[in-house]
Every structure is written in structure tokens, then in C-alpha cells.
BALUM-539480 format. One record per residue: residue number from 0; x, y, z of N, C-alpha, C in turn. Coordinates in Angstrom, 3 decimals. Layout:
BEGIN
resi->NUM | n.east->X | n.north->Y | n.up->Z | ca.east->X | ca.north->Y | ca.up->Z | c.east->X | c.north->Y | c.up->Z
...
//
This chain:
BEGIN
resi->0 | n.east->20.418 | n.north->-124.886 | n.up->-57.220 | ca.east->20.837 | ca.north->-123.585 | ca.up->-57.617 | c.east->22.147 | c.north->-123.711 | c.up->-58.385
resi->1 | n.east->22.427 | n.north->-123.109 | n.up->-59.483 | ca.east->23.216 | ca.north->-122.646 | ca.up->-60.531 | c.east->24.208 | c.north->-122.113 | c.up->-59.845
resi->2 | n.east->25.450 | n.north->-122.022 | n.up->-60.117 | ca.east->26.415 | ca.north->-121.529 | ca.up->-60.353 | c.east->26.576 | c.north->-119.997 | c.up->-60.561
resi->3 | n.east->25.685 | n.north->-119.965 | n.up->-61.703 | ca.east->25.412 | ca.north->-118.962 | ca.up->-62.322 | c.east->24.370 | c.north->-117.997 | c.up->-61.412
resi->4 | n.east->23.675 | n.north->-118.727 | n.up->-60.976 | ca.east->22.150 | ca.north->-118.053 | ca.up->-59.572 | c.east->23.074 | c.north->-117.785 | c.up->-58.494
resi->5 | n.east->23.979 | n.north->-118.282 | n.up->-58.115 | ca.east->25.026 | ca.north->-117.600 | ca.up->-57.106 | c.east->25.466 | c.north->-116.954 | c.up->-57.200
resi->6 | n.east->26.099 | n.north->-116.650 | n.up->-58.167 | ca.east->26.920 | ca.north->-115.690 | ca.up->-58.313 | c.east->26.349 | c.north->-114.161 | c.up->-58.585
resi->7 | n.east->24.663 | n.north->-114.343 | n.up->-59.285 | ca.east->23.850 | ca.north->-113.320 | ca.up->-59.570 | c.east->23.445 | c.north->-112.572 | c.up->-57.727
resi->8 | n.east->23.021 | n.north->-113.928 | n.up->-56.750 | ca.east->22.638 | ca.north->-113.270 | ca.up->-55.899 | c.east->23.561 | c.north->-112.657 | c.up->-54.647
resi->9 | n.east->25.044 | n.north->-112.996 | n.up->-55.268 | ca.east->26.062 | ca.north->-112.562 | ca.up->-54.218 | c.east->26.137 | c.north->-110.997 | c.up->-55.045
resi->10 | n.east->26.164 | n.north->-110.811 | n.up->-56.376 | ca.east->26.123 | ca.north->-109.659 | ca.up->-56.971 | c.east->25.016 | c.north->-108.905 | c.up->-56.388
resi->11 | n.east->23.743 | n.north->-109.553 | n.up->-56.210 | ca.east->22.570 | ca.north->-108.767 | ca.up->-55.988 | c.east->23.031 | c.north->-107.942 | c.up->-54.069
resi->12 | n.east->23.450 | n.north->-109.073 | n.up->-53.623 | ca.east->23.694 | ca.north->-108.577 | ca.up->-52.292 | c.east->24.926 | c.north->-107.554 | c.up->-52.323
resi->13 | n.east->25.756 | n.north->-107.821 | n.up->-52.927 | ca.east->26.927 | ca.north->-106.476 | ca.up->-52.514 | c.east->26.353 | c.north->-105.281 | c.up->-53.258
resi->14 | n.east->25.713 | n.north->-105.001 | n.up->-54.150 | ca.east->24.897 | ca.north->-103.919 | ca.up->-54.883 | c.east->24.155 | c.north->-103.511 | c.up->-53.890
resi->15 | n.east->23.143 | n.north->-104.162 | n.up->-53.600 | ca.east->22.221 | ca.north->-103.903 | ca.up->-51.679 | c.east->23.574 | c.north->-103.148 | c.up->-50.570
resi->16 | n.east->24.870 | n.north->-103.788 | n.up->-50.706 | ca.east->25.288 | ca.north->-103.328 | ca.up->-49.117 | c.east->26.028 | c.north->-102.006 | c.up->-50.290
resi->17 | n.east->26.476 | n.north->-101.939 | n.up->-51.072 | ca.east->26.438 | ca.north->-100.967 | ca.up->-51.655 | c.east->25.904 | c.north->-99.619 | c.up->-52.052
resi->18 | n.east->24.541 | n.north->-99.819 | n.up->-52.259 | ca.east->23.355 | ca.north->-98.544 | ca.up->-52.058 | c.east->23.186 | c.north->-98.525 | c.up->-50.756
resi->19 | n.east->23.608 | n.north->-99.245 | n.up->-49.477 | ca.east->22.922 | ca.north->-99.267 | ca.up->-48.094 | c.east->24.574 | c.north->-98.316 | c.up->-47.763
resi->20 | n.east->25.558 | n.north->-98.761 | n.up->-48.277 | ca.east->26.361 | ca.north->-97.643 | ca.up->-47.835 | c.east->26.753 | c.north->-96.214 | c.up->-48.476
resi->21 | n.east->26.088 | n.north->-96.509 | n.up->-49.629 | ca.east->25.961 | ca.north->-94.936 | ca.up->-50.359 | c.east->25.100 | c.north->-94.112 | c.up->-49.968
resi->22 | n.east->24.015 | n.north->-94.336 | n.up->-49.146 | ca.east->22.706 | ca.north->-93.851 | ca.up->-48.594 | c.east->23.177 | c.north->-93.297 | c.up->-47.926
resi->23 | n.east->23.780 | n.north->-94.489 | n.up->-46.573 | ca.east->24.541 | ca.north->-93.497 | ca.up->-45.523 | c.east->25.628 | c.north->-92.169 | c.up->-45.474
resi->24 | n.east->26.269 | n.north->-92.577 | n.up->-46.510 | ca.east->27.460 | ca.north->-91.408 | ca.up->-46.689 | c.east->26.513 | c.north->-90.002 | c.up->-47.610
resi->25 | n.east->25.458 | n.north->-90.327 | n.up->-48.363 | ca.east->25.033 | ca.north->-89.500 | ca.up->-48.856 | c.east->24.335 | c.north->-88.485 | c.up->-47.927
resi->26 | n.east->23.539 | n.north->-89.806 | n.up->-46.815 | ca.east->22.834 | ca.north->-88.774 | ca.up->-45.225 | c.east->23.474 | c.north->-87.636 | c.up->-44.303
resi->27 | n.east->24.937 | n.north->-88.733 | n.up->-44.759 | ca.east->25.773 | ca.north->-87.499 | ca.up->-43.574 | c.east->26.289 | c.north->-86.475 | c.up->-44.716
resi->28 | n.east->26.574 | n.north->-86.016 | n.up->-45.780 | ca.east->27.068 | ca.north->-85.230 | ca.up->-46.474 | c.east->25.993 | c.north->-84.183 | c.up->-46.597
resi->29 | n.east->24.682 | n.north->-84.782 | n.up->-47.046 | ca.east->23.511 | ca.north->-83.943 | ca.up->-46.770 | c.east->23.774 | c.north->-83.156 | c.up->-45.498
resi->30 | n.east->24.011 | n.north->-83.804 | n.up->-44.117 | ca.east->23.761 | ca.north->-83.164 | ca.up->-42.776 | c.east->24.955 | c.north->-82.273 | c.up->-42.819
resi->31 | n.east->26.161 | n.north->-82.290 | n.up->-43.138 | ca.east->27.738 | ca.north->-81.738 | ca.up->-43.256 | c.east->27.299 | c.north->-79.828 | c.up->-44.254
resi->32 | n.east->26.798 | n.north->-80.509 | n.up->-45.033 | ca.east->26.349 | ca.north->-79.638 | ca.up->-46.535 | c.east->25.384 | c.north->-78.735 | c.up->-45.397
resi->33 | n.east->24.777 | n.north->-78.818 | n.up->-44.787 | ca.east->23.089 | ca.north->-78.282 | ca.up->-43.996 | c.east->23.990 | c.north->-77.494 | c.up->-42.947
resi->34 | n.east->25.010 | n.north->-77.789 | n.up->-42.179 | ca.east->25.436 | ca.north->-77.258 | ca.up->-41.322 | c.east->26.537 | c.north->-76.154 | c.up->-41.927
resi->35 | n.east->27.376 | n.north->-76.589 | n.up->-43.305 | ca.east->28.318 | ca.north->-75.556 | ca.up->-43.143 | c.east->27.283 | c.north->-74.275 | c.up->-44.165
resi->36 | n.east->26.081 | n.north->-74.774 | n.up->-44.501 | ca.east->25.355 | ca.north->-73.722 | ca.up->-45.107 | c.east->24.574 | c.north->-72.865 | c.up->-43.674
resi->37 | n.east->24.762 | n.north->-73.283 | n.up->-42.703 | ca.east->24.031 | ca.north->-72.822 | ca.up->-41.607 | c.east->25.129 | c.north->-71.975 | c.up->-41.080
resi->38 | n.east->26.289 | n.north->-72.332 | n.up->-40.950 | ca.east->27.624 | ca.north->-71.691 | ca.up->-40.789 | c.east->27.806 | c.north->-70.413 | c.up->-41.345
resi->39 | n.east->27.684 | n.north->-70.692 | n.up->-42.843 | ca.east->28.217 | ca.north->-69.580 | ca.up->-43.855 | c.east->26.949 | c.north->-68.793 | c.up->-43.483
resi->40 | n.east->25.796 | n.north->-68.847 | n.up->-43.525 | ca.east->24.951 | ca.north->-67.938 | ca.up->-43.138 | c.east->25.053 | c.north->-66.860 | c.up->-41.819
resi->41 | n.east->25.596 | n.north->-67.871 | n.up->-40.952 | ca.east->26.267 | ca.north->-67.542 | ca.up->-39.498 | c.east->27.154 | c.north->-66.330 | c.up->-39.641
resi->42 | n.east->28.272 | n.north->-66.686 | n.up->-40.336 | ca.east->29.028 | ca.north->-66.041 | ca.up->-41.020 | c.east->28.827 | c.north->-64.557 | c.up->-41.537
resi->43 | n.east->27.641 | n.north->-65.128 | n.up->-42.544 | ca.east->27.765 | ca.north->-63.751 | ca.up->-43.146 | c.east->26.892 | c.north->-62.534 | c.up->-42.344
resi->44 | n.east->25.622 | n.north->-62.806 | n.up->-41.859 | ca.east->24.971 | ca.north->-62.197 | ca.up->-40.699 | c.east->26.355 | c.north->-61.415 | c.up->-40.151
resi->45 | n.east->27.327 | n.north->-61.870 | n.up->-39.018 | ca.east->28.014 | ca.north->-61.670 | ca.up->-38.528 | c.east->28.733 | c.north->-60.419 | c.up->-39.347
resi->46 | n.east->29.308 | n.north->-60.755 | n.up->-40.469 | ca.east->30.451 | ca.north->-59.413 | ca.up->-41.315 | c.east->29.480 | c.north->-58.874 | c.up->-41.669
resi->47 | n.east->28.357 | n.north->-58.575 | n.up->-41.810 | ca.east->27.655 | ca.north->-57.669 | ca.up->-42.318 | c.east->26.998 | c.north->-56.709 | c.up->-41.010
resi->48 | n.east->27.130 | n.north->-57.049 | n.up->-39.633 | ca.east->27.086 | ca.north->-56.086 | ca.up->-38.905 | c.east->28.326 | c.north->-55.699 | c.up->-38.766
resi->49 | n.east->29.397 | n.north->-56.266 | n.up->-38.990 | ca.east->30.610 | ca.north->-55.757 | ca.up->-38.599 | c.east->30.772 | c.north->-54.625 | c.up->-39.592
resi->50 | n.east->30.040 | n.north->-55.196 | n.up->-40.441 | ca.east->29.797 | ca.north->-53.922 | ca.up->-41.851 | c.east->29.432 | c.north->-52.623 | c.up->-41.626
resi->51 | n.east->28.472 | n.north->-52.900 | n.up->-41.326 | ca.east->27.663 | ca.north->-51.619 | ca.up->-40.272 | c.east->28.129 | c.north->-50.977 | c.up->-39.111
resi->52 | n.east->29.158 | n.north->-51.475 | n.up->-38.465 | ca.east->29.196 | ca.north->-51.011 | ca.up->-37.462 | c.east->30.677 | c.north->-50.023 | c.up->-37.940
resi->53 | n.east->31.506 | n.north->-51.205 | n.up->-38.636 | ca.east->32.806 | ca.north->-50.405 | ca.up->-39.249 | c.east->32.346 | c.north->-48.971 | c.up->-39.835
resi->54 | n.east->31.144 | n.north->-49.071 | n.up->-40.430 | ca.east->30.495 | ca.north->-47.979 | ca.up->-41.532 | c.east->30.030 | c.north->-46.884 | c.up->-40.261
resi->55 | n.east->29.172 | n.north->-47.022 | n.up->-39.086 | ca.east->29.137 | ca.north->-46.031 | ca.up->-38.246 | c.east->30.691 | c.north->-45.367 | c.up->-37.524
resi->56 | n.east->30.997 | n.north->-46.848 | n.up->-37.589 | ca.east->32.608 | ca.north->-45.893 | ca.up->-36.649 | c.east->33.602 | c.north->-45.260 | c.up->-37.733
resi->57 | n.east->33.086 | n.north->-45.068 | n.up->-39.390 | ca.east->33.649 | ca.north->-44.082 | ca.up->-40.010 | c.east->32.902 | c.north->-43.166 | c.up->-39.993
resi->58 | n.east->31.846 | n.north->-43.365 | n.up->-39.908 | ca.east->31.097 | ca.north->-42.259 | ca.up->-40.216 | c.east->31.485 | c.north->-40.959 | c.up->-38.616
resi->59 | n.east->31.048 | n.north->-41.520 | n.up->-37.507 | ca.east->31.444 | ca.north->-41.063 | ca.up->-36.344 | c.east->32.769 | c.north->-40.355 | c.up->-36.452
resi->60 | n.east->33.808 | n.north->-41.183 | n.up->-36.711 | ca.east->35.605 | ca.north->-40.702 | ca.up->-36.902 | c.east->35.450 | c.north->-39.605 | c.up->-37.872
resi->61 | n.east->34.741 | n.north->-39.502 | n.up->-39.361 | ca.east->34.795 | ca.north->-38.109 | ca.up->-40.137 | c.east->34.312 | c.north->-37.231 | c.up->-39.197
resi->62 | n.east->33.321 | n.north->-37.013 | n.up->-38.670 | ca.east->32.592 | ca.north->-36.431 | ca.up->-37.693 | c.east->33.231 | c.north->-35.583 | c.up->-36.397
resi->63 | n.east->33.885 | n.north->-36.228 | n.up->-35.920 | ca.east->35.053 | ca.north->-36.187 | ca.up->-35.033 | c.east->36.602 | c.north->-35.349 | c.up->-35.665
resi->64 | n.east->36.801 | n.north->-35.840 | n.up->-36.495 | ca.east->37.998 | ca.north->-35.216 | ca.up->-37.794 | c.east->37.442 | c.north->-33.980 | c.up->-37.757
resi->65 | n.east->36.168 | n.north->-33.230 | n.up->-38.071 | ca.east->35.834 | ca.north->-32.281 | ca.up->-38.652 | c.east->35.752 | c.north->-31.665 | c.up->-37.457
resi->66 | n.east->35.447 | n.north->-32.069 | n.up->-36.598 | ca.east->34.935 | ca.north->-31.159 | ca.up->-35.236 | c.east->36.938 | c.north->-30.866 | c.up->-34.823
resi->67 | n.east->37.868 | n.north->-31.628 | n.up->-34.750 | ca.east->38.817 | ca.north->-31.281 | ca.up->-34.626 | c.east->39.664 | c.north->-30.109 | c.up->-35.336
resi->68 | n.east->39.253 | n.north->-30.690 | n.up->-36.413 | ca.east->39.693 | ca.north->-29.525 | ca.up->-37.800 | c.east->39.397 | c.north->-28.112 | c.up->-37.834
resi->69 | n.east->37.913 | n.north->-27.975 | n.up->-37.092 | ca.east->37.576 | ca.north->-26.895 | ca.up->-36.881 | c.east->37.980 | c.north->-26.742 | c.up->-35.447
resi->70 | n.east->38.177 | n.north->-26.929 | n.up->-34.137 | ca.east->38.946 | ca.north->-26.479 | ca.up->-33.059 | c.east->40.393 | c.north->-25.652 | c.up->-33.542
resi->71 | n.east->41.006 | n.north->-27.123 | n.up->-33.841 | ca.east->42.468 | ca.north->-26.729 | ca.up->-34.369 | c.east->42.615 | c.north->-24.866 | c.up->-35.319
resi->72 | n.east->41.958 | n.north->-24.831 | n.up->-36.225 | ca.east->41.574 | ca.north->-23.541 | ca.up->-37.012 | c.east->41.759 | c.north->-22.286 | c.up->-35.849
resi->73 | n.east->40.548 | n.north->-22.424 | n.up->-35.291 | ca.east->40.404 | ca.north->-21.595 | ca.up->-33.744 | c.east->41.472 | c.north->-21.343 | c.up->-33.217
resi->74 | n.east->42.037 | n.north->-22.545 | n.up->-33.202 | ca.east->43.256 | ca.north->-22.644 | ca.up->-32.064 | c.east->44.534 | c.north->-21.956 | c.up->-32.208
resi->75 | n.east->44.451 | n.north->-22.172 | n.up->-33.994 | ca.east->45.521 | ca.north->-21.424 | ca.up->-34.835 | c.east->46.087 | c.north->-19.942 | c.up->-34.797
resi->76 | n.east->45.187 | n.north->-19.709 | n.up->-34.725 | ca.east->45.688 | ca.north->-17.825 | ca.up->-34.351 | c.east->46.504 | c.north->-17.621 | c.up->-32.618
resi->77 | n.east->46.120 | n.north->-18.559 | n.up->-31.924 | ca.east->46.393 | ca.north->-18.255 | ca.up->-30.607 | c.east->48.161 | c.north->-18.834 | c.up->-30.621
resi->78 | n.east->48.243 | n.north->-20.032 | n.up->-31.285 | ca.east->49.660 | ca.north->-20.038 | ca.up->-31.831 | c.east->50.745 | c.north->-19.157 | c.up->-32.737
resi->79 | n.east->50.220 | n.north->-18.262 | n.up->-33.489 | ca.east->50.561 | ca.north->-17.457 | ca.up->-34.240 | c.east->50.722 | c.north->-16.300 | c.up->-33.545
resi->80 | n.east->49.676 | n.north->-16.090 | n.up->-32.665 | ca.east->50.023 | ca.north->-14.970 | ca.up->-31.187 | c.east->50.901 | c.north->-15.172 | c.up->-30.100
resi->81 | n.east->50.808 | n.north->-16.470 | n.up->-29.909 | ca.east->52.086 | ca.north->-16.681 | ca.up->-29.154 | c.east->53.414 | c.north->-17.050 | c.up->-29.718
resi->82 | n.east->53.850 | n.north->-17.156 | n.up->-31.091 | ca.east->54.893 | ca.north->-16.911 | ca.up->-31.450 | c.east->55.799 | c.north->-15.228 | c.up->-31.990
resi->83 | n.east->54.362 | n.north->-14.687 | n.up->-32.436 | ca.east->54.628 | ca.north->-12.752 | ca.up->-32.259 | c.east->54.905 | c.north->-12.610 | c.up->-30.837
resi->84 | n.east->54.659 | n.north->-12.894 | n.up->-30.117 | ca.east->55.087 | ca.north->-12.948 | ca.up->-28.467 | c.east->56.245 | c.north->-13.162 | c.up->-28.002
resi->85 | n.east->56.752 | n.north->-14.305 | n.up->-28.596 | ca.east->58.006 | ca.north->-14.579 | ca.up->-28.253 | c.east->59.128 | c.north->-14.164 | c.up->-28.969
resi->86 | n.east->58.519 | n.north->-13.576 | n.up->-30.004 | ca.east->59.972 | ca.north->-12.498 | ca.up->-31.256 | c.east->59.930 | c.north->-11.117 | c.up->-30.253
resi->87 | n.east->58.863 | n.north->-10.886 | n.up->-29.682 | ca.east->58.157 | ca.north->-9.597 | ca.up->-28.936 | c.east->59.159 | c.north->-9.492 | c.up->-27.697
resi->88 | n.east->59.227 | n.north->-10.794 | n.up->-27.275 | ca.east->60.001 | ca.north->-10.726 | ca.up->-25.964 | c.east->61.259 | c.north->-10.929 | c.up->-26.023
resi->89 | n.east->61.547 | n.north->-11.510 | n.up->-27.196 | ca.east->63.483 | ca.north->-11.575 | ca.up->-28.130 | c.east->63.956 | c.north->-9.863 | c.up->-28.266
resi->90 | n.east->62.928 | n.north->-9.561 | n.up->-28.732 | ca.east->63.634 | ca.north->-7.988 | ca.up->-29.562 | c.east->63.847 | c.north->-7.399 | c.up->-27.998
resi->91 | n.east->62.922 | n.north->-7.483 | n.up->-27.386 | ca.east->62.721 | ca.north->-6.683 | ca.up->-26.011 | c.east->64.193 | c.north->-6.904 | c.up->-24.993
resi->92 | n.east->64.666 | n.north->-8.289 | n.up->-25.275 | ca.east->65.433 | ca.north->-8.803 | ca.up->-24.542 | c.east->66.908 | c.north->-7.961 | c.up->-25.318
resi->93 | n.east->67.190 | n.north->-8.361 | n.up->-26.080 | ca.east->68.014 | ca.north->-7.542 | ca.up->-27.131 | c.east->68.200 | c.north->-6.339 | c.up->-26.879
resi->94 | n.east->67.216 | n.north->-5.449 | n.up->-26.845 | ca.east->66.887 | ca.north->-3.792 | ca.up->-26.726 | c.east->67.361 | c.north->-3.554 | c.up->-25.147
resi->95 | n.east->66.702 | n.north->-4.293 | n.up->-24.294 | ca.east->67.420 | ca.north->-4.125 | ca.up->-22.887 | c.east->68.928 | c.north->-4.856 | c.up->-22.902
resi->96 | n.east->69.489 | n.north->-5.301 | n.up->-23.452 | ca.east->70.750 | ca.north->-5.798 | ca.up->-23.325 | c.east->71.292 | c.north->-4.542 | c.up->-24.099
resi->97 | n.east->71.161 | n.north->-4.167 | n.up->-25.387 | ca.east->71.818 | ca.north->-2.778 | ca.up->-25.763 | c.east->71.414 | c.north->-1.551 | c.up->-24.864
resi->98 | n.east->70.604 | n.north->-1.301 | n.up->-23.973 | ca.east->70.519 | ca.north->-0.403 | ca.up->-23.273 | c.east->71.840 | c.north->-0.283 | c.up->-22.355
resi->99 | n.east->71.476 | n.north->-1.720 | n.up->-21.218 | ca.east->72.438 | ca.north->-2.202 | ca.up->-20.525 | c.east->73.597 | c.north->-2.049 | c.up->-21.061
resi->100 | n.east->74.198 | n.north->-1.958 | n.up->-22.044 | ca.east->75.508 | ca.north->-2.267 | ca.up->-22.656 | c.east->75.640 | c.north->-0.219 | c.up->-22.645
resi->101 | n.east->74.795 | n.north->0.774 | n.up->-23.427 | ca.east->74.527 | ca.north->1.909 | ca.up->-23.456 | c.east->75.221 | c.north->2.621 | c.up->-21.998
resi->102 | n.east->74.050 | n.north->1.879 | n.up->-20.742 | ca.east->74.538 | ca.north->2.770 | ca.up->-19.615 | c.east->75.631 | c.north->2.329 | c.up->-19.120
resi->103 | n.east->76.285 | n.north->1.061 | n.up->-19.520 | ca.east->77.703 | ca.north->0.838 | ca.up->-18.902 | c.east->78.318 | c.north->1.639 | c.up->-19.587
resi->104 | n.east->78.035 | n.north->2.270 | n.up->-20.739 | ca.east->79.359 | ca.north->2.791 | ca.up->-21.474 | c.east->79.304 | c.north->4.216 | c.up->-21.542
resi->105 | n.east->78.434 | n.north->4.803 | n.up->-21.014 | ca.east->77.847 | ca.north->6.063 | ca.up->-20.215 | c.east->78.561 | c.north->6.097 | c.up->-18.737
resi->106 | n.east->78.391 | n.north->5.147 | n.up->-18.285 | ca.east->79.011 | ca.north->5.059 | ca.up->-16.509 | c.east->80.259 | c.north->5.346 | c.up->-17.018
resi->107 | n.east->80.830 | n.north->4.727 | n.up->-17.539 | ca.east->82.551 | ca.north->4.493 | ca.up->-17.797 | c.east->82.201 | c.north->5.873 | c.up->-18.605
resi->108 | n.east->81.867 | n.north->6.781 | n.up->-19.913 | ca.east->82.193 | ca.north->8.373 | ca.up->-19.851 | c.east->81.823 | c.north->8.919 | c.up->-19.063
resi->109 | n.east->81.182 | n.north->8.859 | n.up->-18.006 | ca.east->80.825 | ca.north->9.455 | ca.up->-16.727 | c.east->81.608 | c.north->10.031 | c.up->-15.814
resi->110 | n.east->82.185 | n.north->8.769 | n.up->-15.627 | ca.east->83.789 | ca.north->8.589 | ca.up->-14.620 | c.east->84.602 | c.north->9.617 | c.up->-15.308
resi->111 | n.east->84.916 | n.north->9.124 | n.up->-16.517 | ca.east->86.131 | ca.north->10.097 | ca.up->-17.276 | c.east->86.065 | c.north->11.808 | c.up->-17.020
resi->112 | n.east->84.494 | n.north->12.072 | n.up->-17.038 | ca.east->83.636 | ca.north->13.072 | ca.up->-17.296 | c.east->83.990 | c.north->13.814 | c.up->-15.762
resi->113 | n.east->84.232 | n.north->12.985 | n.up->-15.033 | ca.east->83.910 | ca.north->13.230 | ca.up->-13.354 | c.east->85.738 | c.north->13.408 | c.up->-12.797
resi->114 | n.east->86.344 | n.north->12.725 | n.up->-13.719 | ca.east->87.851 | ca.north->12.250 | ca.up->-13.213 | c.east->88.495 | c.north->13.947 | c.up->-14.023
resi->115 | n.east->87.936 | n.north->14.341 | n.up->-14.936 | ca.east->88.444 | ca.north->15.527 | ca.up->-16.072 | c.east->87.909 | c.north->16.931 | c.up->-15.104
resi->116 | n.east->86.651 | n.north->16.967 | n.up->-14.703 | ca.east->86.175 | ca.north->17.940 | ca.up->-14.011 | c.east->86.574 | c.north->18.402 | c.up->-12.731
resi->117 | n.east->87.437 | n.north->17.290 | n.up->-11.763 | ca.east->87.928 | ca.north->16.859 | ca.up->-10.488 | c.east->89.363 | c.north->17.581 | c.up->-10.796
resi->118 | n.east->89.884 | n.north->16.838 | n.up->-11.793 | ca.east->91.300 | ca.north->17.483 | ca.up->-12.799 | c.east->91.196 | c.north->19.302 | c.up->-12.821
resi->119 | n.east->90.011 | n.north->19.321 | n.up->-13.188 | ca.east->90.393 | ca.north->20.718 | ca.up->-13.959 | c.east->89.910 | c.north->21.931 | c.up->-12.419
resi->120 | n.east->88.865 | n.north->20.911 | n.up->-11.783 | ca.east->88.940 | ca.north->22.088 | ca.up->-10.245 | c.east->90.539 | c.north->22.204 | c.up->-9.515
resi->121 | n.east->90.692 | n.north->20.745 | n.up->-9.839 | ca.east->92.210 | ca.north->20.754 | ca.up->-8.871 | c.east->93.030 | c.north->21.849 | c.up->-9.824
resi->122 | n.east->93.071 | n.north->21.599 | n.up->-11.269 | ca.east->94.016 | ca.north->22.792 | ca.up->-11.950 | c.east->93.826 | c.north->24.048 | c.up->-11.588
resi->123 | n.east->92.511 | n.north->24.614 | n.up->-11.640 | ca.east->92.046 | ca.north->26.104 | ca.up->-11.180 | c.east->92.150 | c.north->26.534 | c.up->-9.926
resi->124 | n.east->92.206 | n.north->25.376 | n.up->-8.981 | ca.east->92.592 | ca.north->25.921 | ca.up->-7.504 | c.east->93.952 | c.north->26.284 | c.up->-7.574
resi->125 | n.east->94.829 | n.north->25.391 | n.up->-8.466 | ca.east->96.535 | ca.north->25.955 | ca.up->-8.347 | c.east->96.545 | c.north->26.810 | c.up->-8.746
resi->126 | n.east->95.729 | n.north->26.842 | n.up->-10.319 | ca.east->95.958 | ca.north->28.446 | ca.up->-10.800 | c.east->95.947 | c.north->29.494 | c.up->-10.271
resi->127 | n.east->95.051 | n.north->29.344 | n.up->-9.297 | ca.east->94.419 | ca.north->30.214 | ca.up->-8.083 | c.east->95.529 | c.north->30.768 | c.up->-7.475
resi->128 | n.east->95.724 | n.north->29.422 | n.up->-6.584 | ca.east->97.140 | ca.north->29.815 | ca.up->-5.867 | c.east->98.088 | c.north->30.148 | c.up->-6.345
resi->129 | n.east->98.412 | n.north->29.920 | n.up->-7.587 | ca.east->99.788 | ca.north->30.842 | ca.up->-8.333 | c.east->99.709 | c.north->31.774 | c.up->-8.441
resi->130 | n.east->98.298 | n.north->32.752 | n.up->-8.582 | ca.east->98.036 | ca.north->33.842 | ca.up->-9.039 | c.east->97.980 | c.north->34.471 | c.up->-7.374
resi->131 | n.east->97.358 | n.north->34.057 | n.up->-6.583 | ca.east->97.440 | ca.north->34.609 | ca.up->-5.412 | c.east->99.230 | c.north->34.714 | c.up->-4.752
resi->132 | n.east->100.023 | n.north->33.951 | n.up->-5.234 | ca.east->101.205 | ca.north->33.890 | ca.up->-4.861 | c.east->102.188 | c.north->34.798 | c.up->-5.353
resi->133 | n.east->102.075 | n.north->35.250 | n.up->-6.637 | ca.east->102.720 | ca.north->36.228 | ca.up->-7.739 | c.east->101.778 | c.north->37.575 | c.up->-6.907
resi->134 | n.east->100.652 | n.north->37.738 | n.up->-7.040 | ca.east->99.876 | ca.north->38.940 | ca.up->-6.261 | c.east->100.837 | c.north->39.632 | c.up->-4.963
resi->135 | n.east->101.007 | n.north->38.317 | n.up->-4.228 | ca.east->101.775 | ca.north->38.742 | ca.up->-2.897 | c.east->103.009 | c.north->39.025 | c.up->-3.155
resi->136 | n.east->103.727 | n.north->38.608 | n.up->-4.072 | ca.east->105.353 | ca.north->39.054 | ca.up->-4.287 | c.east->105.474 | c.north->40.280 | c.up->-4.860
resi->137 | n.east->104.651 | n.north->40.966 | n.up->-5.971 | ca.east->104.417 | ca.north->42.332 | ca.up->-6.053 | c.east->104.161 | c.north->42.765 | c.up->-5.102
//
């Protein structure tokens, strides 16, 4: 054997362990490739109910919004009645405090009223008696 025949069949053999290890790496890339396509499928299955489900729980939440929207409406006047209520019970409060303030200041001309009339019996009884006193000295 040649020199030359050696060197062909050491070439021939590393070309052999060469395709024998490109095979292999090609087997597992195939199997790698098979699984993350089994994955991404995994995957997408998965967000696409999440799709659906996000899409019912808006749909449900408008649903819900509207049913609130319309309570709240309802509800609205009963707030608007209870704030006429409470101006209702301000003025009222007000009006009895100027009353209150009214009959104190009535009590106090009352007194005066009572202290002037007391005055003027006590004056007419003297008058009385002066006149009954001058009567007797004639």
C-alpha cells in the first residue's frame, strides 16, 4: 500500500466518522426542533383559551358595568332627595334658632311690659292715695 492509499483511506475514514457524527447531531436537532414545535403548539392552544376566556370576562364585566350603571341612575334621585333633606333640615334649624332668638326677645319685652304695668298700678294706687288724702283735708 501507497502512501498515497493511506492517506486516501484515513481521509475516507474521518469523512465516515464525520457523516456518523453529523447524523447524530442532525437526529437530536430533528428531536429538539419536534419538541419545541410541540411546545409552541402547547403554547398557543393555551393563550388562545386564555383568549377566550379574557374575551368572556369582558364581555361579563360590560354586562355587569351596565347593570350597575343602571342601579346607580335609580339610586340617583334618592341622593338628590336626601340632600333637599338636609338643606330642609338646615333652613328648619335656622328658622327655629330665629324663633328661639324671637321669644327670648319677647320674654325680655315682656318683663319690661310687666315691670311698666307693676310701675304704673303702684303709681295709680299713690295717686289714689293722694287724692283720697287731699279729699280728707277738705
Amino acid at each position: 500500500m501507497t502512501f498515497g492509499q493511506l492517506a486516501g483511506i484515513i481521509a475516507a475514514i474521518a469523512f465516515l466518522i464525520l457523516v456518523v457524527f453529523l447524523c447524530r447531531v442532525l437526529a437530536k436537532l430533528v428531536k429538539t426542533v419536534s419538541q419545541l414545535t410541540s411546545t409552541l403548539n402547547s403554547v398557543t392552544k393555551d393563550a388562545d383559551n386564555i383568549s377566550d376566556q379574557v374575551e368572556k370576562l369582558l364581555d361579563k364585566t360590560n354586562i355587569l358595568m351596565a347593570d350597575i350603571n343602571e342601579k346607580s341612575q335609580k339610586v340617583e334621585p334618592l341622593f338628590d332627595t336626601i340632600a333637599d333633606l338636609s338643606e330642609s333640615v338646615s333652613d328648619l334649624n335656622a328658622a327655629s334658632r330665629n324663633m328661639a332668638v324671637k321669644i327670648s326677645e319677647s320674654a325680655k319685652d315682656s318683663s319690661k311690659i310687666k315691670k311698666a304695668s307693676t310701675l304704673f298700678s303702684v303709681g295709680k294706687h299713690a295717686f289714689g292715695a293722694v287724692n283720697k288724702a287731699k279729699a280728707k283735708k277738705k
